[in-house]
N, C-alpha and C positions, 0 to 999 in steps of 0.2 A: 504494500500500500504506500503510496504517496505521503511523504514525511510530514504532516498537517503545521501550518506557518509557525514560524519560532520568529518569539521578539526579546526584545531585551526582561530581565529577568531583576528587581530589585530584591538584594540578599545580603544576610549579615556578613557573607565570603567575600570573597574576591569576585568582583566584576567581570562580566566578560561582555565582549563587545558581541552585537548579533550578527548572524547573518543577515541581508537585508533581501527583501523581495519586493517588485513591486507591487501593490496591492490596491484597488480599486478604492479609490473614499478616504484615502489617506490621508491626516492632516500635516500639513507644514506649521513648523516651527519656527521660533525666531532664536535662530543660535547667539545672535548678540545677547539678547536677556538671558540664556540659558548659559553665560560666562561669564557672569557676573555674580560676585558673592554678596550677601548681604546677611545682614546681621539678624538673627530671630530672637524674641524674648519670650521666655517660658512662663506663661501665662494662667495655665491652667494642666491638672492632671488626672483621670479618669479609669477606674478600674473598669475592664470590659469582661476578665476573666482570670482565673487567678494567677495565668500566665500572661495575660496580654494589657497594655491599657493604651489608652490616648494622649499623646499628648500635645496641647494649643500651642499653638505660638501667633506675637504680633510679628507682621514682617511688613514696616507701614508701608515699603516701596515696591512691594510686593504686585508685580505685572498683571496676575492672575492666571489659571489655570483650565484646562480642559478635564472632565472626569475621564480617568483612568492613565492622566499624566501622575510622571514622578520628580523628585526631586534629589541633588547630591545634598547631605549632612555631612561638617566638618565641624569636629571636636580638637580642642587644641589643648594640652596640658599647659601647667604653669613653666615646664621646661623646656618647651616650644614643641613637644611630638605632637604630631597631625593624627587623625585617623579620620579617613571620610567611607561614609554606605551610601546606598542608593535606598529610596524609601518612596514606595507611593503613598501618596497622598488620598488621605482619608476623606477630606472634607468635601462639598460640591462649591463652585468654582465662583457662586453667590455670597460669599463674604469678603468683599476688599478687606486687604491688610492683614488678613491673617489665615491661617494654613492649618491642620491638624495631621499628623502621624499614629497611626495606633501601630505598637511595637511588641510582638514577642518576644520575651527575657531566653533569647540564645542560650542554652549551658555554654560559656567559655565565650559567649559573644560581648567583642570588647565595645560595643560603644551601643548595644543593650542592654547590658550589664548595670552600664552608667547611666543610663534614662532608669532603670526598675529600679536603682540600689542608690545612686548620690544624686542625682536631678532633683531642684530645687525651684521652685515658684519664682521667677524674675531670672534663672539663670540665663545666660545666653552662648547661642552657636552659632555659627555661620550656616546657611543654604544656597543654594543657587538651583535655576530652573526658573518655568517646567522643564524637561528635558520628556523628549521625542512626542511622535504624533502619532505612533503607530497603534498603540492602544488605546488612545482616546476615542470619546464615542462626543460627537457634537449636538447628540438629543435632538439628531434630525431623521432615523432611522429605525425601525425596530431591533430590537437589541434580547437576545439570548445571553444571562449569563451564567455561568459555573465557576463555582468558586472553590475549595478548600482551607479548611483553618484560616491560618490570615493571608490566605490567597484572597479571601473576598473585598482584603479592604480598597482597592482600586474599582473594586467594581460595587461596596457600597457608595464609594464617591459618585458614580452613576446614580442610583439608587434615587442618592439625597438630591442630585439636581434635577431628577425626572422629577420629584415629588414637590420641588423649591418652586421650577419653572411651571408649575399645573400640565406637564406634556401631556399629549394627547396619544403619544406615540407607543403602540404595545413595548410593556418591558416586564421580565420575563429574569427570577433568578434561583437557581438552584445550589446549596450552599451545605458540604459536606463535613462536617466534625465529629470527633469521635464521643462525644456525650454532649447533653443540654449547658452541662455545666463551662464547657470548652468553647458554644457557639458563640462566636465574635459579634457583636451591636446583638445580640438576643433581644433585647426591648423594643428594637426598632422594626424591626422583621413584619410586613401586611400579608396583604393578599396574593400581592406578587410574590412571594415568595416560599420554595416548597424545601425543607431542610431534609435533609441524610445525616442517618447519626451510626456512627461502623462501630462503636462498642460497645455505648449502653444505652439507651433511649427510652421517652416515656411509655406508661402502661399500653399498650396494644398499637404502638408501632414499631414496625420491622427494623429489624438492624442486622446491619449490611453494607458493604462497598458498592457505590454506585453504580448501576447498572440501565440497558436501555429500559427497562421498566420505569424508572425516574421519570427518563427523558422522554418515553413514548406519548405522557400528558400533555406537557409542554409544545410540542413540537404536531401534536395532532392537526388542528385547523392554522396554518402560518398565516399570517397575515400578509397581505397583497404587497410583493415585492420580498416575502421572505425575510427571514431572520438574518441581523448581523451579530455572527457566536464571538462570544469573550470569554476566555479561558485562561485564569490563574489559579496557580497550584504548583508543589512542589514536582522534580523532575517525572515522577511513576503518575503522579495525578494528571498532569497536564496529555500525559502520553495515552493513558487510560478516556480519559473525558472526552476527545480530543477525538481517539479510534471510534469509539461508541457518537457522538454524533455526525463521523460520515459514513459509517454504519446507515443511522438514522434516515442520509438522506441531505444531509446538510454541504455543498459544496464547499470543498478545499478549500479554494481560494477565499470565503468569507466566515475561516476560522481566523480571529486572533488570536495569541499566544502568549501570555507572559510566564516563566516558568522560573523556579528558586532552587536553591540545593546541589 
């Protein structure tokens, strides 16, 4: 089978650049703003799960963003050592000036480590971005997404702008974790959206690794012009999710990719 699109991947590792293809609907970026660092102040901090939380920041010059762009974060010690991650952005692209990250506490990851364990209310870091347009969704299409752990959090940034802007436009998101207690924004979760829980789950729902069963709902009646699929998740998830909707029926070329790990 046909290797289904890969995009750039934000991860507590090492970076890696993508391969690029070109892809229908693609947004352009403005690499001038996306090389420019500016400064963020930590504003606020938000327990999502007992592994994961949010955290605000002001960034007043802050350009604004598209849902499902990301940003570079750079920490700098008192001794001048750098460490910069890549990190999507959580928020929808409706509040000038400031930005949110929801971050998993890595085991051994050095600069989520430092957001879970020393981050402090007014601390500040540098960012820079958005960076790319290949994942963003411009809330002019209908939009399929599939998520994973804190795969979802670029595509709840979707999410919050379908729901910011009143769209009108089918959106559509499936979002897989291993127990209730694990589900990243749980509070926030409507209609649109249908959860998978692979180890413990509530009274008289199934549990299980994602499967076209899921997706045979979702994807039943498409809506006129078809779905545009968004898929973030670690390397097995994205690969998995990815097979199973052109299984389904879903054309290649209008899967996007973002994958971690």
């Amino acid at each position: 089978m046909t290797e289904p699109i890969l995009a750039e991947a934000p991860t507590e590792a090492s970076f890696v650049p993508p391969t690029r293809f070109a892809v229908p609907g693609r947004i352009a970026v403005s690499n001038r703003a996306a090389a420019l660092w500016q400064t963020a102040t930590l504003t606020d901090i938000r327990r999502e799960t007992p592994a994961a939380a949010t955290f605000r920041f002001a960034v007043p010059a802050w350009a604004g963003h598209l849902p499902g762009q990301h940003l570079m974060l750079r920490l700098t010690a008192p001794d001048g050592y750098t460490a910069q991650r890549h990190y999507s952005i959580a928020s929808a692209p409706d509040e000038p000036g400031h930005v949110e990250l929801t971050l998993d506490h890595v085991e051994g990851g050095e600069v989520s480590g430092w957001f879970h364990t020393e981050a402090r209310i007014g601390d500040r870091v540098q960012v820079r971005g958005p960076l790319s347009g290949f994942f963003a969704w411009p809330g002019d299409r209908p939009a399929l997404l599939v998520g994973a752990g804190s795969g979802v959090v670029p595509l709840m940034s979707m999410v919050r702008h379908h729901r910011a802007r009143g769209l009108g436009v089918p959106l559509r998101l499936l979002v897989s974790a291993r127990s209730p207690e694990e589900l990243i924004y749980a509070r926030e979760y409507g209609a649109e959206t249908t959860p998978v829980f692979t180890r413990s789950a509530p009274d008289g729902v199934p549990v299980g690794r994602l499967t076209a069963a899921h997706l045979a709902p979702l994807m039943a009646e498409p809506p006129v012009g078809g779905w545009e699929a968004y898929v973030c998740g670690s390397n097995a998830f994205a690969e998995h999710a990815s097979r199973l909707l052109v299984a389904a029926g879903q054309p290649v070329d209008r899967i996007r990719i973002e994958r971690f790990g």
